[in-house]
N, CA, C and O atoms as a Tinker XYZ file with bonds, in Angstrom:
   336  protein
     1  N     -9.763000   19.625000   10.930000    73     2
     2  CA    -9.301000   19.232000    9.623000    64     1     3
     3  C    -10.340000   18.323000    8.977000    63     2     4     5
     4  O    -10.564000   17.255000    9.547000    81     3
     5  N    -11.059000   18.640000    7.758000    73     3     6
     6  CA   -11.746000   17.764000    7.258000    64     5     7
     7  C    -10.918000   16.454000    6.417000    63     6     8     9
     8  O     -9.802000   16.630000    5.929000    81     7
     9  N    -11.564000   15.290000    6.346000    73     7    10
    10  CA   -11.212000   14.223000    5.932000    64     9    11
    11  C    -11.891000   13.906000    4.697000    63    10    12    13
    12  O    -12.880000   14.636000    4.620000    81    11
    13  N    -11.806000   13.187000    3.756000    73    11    14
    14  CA   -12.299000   12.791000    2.240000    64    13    15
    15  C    -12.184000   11.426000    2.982000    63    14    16    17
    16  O    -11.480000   10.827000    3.795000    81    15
    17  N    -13.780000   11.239000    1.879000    73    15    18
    18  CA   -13.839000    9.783000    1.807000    64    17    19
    19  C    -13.652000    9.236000    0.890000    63    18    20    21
    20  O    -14.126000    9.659000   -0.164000    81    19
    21  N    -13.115000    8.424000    0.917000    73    19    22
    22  CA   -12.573000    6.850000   -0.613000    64    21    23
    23  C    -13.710000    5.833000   -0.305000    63    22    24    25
    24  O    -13.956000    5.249000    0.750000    81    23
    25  N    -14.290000    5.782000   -1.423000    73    23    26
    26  CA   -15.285000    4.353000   -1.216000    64    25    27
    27  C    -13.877000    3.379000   -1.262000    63    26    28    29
    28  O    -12.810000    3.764000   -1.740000    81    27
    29  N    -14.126000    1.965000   -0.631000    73    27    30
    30  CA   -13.071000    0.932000   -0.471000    64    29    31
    31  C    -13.823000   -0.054000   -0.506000    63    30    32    33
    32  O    -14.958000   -0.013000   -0.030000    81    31
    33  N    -13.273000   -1.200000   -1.124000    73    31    34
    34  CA   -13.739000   -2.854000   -1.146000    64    33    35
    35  C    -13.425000   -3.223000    0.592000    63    34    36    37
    36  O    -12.332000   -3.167000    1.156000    81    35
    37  N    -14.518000   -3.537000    1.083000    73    35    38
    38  CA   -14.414000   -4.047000    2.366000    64    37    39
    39  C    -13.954000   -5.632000    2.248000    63    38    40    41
    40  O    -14.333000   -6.394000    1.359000    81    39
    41  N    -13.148000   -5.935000    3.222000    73    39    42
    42  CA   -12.360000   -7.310000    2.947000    64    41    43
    43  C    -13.792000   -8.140000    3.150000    63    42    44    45
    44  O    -13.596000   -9.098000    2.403000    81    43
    45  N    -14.658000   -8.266000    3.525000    73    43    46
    46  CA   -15.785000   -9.344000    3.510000    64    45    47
    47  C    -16.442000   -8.921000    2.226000    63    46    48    49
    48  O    -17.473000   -9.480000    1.851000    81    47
    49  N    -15.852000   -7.904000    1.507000    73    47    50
    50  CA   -16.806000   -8.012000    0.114000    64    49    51
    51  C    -15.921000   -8.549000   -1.045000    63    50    52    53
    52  O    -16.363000   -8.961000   -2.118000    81    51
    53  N    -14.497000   -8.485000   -0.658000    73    51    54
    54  CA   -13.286000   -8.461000   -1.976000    64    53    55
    55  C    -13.969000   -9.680000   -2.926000    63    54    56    57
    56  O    -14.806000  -10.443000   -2.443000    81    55
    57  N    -13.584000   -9.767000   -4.133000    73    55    58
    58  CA   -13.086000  -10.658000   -5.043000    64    57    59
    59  C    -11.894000  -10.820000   -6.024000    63    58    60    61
    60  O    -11.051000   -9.926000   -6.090000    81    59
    61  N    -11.798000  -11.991000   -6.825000    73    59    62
    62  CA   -11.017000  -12.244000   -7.181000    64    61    63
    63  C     -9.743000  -11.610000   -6.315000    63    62    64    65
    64  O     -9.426000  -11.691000   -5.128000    81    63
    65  N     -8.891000  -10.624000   -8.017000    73    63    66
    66  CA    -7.563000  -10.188000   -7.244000    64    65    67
    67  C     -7.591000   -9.383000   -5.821000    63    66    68    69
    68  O     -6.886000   -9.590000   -4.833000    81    67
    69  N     -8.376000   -8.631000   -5.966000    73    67    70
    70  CA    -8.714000   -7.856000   -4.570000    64    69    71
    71  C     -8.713000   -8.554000   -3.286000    63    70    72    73
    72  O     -8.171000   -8.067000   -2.293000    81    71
    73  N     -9.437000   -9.929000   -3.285000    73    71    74
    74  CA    -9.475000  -10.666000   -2.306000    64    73    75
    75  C     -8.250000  -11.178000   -1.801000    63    74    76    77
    76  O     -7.685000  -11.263000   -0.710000    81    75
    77  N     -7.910000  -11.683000   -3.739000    73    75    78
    78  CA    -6.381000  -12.622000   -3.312000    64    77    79
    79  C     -5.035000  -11.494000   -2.547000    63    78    80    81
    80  O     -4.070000  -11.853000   -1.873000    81    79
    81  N     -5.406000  -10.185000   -2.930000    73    79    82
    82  CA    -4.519000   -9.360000   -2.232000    64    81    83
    83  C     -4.455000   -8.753000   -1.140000    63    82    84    85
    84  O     -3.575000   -8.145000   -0.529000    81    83
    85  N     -6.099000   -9.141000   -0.887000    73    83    86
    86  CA    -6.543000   -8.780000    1.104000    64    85    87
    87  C     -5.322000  -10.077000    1.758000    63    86    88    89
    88  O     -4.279000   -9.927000    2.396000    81    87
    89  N     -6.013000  -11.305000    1.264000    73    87    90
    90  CA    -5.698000  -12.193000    2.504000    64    89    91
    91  C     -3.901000  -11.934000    2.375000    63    90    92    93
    92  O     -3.239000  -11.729000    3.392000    81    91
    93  N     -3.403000  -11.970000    1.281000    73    91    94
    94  CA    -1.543000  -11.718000    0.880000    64    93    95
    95  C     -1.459000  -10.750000    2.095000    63    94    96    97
    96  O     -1.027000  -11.390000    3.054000    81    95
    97  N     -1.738000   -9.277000    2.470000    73    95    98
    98  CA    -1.874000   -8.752000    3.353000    64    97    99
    99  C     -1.835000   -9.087000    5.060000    63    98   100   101
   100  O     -1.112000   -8.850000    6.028000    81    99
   101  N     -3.132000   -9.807000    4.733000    73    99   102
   102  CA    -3.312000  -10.056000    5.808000    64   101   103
   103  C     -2.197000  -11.272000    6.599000    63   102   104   105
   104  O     -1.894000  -11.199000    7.790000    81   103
   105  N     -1.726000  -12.287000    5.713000    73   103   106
   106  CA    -0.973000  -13.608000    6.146000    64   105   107
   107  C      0.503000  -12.558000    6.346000    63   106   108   109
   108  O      1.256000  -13.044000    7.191000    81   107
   109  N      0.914000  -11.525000    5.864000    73   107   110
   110  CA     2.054000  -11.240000    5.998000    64   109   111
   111  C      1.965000   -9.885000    6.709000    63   110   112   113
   112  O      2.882000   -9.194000    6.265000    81   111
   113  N      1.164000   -9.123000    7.738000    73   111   114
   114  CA     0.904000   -8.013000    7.997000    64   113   115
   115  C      0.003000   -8.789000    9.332000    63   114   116   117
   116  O      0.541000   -9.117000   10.390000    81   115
   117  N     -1.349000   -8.974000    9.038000    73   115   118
   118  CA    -2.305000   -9.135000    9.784000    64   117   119
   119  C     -3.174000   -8.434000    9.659000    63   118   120   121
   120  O     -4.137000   -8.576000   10.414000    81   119
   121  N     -3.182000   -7.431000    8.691000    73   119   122
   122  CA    -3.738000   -6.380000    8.463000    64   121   123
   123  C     -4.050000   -5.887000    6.675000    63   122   124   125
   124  O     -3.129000   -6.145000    5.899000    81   123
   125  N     -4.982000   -5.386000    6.247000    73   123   126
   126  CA    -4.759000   -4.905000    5.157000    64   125   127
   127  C     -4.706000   -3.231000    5.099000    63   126   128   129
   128  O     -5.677000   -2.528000    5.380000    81   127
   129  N     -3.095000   -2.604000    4.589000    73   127   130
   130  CA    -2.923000   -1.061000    4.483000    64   129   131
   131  C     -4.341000   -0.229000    4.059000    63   130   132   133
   132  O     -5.319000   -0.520000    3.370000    81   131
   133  N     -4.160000    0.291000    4.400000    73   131   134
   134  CA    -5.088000    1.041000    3.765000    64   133   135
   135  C     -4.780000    1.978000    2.920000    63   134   136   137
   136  O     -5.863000    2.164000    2.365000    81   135
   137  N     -3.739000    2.983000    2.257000    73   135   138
   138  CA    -3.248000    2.819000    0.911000    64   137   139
   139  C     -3.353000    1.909000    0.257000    63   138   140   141
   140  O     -3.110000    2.115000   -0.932000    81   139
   141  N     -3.733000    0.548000    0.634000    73   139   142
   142  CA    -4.040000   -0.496000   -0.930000    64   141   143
   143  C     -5.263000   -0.722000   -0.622000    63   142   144   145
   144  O     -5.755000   -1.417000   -1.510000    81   143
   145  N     -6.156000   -0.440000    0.353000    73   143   146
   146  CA    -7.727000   -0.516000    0.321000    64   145   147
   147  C     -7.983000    0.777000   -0.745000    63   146   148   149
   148  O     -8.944000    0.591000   -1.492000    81   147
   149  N     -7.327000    1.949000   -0.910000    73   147   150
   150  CA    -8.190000    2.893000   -1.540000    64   149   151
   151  C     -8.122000    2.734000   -3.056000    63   150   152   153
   152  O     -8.935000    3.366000   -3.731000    81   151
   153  N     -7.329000    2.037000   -3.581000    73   151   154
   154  CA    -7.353000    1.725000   -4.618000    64   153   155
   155  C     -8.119000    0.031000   -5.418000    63   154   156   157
   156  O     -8.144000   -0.460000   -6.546000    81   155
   157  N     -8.623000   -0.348000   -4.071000    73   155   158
   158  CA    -9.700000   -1.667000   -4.186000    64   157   159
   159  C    -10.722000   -1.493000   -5.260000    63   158   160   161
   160  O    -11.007000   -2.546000   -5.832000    81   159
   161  N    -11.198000   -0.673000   -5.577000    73   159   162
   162  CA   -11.988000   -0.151000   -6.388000    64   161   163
   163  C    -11.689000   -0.675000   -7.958000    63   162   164   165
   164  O    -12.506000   -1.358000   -8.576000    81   163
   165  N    -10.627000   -0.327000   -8.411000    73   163   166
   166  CA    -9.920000   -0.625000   -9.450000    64   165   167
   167  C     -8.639000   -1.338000   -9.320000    63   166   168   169
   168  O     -7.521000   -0.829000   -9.234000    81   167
   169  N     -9.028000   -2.881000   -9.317000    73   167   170
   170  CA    -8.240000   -3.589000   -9.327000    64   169   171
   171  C     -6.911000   -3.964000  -10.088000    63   170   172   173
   172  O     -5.973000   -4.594000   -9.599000    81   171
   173  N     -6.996000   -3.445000  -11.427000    73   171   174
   174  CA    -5.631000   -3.017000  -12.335000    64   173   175
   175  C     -4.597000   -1.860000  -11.396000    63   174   176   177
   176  O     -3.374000   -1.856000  -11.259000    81   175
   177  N     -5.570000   -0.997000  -10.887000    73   175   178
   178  CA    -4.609000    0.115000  -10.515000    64   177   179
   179  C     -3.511000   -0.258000   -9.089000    63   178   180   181
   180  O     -2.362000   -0.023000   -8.717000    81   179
   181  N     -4.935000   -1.099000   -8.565000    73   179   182
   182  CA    -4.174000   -1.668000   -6.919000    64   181   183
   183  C     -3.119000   -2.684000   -7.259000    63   182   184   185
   184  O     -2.253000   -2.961000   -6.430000    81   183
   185  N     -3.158000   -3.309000   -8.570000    73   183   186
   186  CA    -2.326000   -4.107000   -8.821000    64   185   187
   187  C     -0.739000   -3.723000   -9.222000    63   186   188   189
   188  O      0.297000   -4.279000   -8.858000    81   187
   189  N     -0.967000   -2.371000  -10.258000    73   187   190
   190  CA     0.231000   -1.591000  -10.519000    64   189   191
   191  C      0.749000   -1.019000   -9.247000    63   190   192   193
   192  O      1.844000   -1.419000   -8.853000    81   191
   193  N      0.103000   -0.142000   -8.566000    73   191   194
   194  CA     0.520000    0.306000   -7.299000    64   193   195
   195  C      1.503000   -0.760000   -6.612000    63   194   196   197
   196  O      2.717000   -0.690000   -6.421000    81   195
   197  N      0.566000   -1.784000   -6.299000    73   195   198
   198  CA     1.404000   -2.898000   -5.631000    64   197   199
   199  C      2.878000   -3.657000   -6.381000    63   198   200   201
   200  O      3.513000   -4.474000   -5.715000    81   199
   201  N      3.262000   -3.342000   -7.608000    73   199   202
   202  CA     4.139000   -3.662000   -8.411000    64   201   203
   203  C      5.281000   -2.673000   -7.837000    63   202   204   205
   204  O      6.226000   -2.990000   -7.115000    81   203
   205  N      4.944000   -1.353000   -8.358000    73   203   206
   206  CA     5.691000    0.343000   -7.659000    64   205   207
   207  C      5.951000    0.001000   -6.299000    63   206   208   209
   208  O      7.125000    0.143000   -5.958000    81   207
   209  N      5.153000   -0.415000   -5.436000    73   207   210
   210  CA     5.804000   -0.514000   -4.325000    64   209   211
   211  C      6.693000   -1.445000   -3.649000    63   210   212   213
   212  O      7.438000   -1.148000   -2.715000    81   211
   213  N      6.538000   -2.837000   -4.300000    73   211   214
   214  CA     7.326000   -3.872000   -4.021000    64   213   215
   215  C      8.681000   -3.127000   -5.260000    63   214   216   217
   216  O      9.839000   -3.440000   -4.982000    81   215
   217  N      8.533000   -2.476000   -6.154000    73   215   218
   218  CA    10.309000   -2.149000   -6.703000    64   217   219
   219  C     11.064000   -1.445000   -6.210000    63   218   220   221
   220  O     12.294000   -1.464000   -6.250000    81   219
   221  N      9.918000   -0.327000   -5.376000    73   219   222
   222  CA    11.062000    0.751000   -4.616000    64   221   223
   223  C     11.551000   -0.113000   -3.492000    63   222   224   225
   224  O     12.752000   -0.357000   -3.372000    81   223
   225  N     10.634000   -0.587000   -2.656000    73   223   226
   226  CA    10.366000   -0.955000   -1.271000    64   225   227
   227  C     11.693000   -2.046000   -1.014000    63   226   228   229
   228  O     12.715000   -1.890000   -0.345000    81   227
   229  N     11.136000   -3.406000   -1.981000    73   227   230
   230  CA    11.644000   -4.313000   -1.632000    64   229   231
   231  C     13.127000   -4.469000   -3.056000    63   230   232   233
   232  O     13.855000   -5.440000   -2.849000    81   231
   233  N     13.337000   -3.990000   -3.764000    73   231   234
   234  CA    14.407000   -4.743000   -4.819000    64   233   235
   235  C     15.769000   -3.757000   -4.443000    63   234   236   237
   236  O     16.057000   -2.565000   -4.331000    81   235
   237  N     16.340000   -4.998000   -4.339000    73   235   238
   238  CA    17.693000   -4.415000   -3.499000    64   237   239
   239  C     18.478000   -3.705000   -4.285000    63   238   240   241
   240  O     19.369000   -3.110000   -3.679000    81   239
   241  N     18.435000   -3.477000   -6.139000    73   239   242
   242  CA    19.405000   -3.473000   -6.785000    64   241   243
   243  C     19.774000   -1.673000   -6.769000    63   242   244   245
   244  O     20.726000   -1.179000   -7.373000    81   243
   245  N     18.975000   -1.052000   -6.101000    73   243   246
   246  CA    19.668000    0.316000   -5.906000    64   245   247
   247  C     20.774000    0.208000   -5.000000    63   246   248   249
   248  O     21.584000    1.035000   -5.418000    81   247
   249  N     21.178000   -0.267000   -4.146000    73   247   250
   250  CA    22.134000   -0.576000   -3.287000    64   249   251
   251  C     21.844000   -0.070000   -2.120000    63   250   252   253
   252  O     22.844000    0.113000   -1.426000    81   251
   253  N     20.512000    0.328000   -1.481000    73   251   254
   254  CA    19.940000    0.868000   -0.076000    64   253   255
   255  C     19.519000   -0.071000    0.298000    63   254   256   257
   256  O     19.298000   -1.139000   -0.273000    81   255
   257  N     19.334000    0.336000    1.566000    73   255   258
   258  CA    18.917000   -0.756000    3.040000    64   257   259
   259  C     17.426000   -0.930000    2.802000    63   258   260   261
   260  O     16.832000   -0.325000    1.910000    81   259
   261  N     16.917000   -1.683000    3.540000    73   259   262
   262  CA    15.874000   -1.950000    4.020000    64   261   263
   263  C     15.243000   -0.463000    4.613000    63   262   264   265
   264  O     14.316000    0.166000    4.104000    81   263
   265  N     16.031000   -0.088000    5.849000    73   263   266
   266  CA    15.840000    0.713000    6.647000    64   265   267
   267  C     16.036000    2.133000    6.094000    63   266   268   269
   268  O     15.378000    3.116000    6.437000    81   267
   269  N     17.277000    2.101000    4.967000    73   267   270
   270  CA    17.306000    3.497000    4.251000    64   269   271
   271  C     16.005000    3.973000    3.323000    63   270   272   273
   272  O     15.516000    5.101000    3.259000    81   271
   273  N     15.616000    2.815000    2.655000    73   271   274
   274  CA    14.382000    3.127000    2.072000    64   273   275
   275  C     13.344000    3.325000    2.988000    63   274   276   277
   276  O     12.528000    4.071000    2.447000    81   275
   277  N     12.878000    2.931000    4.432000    73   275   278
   278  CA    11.707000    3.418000    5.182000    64   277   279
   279  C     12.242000    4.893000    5.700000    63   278   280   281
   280  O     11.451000    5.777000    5.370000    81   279
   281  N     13.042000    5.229000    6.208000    73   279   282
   282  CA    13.847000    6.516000    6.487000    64   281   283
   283  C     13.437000    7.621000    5.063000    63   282   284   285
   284  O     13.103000    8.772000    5.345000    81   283
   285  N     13.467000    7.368000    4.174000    73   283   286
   286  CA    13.093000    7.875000    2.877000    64   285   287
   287  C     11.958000    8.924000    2.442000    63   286   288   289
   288  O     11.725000   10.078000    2.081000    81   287
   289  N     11.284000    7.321000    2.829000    73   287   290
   290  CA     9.644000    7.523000    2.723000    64   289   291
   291  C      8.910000    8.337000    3.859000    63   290   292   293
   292  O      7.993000    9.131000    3.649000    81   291
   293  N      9.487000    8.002000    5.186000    73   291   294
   294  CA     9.416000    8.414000    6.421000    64   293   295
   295  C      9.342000   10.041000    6.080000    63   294   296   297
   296  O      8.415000   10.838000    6.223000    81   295
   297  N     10.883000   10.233000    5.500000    73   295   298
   298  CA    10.533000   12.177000    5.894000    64   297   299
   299  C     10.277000   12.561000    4.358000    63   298   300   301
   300  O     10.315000   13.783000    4.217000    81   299
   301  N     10.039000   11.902000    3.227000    73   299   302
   302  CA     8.936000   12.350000    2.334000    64   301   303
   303  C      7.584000   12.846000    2.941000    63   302   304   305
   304  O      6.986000   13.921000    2.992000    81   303
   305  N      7.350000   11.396000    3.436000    73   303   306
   306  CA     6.205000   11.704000    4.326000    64   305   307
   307  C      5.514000   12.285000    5.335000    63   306   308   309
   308  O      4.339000   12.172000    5.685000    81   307
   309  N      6.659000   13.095000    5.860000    73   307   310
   310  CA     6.777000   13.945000    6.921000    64   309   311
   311  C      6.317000   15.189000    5.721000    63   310   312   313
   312  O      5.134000   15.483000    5.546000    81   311
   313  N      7.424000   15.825000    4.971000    73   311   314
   314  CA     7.420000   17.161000    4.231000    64   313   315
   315  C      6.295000   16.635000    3.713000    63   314   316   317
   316  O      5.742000   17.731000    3.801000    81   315
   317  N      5.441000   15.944000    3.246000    73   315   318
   318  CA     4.614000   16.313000    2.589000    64   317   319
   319  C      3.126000   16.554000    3.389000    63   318   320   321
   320  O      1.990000   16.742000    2.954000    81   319
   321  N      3.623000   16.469000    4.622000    73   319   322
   322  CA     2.352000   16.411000    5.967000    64   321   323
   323  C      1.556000   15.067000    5.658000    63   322   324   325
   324  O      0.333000   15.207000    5.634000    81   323
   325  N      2.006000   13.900000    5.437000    73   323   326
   326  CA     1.164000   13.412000    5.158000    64   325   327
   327  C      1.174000   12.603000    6.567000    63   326   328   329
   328  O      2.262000   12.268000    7.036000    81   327
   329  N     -0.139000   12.260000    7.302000    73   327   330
   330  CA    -0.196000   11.320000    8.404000    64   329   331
   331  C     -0.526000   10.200000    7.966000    63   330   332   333
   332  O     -1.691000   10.055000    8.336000    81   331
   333  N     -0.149000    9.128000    7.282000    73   331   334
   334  CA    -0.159000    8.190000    6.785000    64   333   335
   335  C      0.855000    7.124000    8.006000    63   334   336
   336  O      1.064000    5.936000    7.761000    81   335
C-alpha cells in the first residue's frame, strides 16, 4: 500500500499558535496527534479543525456519552478503512 506524504511543522520547529497547540497536546496527551500535525502548515485551518473537533468530541449538549461519541468515530472509521 503506498503512503502520501504531508509536509508537517515538526514540534522543534512550531511557532506561535502551532507551538501553543503542540505543547496543549502534549501537557494533555503526551503526544501531539497527528491529524493535527497535518494541518500545521496552515495554522487557521489547524485551528478550525481543532474547534470541529472539540464540538463533536467534547460538548455534551447532543445528549451522547463520552464513549458513544468514540464508538461513532471508531466504526466511521472502520467503514471508511481508515487506519487512523
Amino acid at each position: 500500500m503506498e503512503q502520501a506524504w504531508i509536509r508537517m511543522v515538526d514540534e522543534a520547529e512550531a511557532a506561535d499558535f502551532v507551538k501553543s497547540a503542540y505543547e496543549g497536546f502534549i501537557r494533555q496527551r503526551g503526544w501531539v496527534p497527528h491529524i493535527m500535525k497535518v494541518h500545521s502548515v496552515r495554522p487557521n485551518l489547524m485551528r478550525a479543525i481543532m474547534q470541529v473537533v472539540n464540538a463533536v468530541m467534547y460538548d455534551m449538549s447532543s445528549g451522547l456519552t463520552r464513549a458513544q461519541r468514540e464508538m461513532i468515530a471508531t466504526v466511521v472509521s472502520a467503514t471508511n478503512r481508515c487506519h487512523y
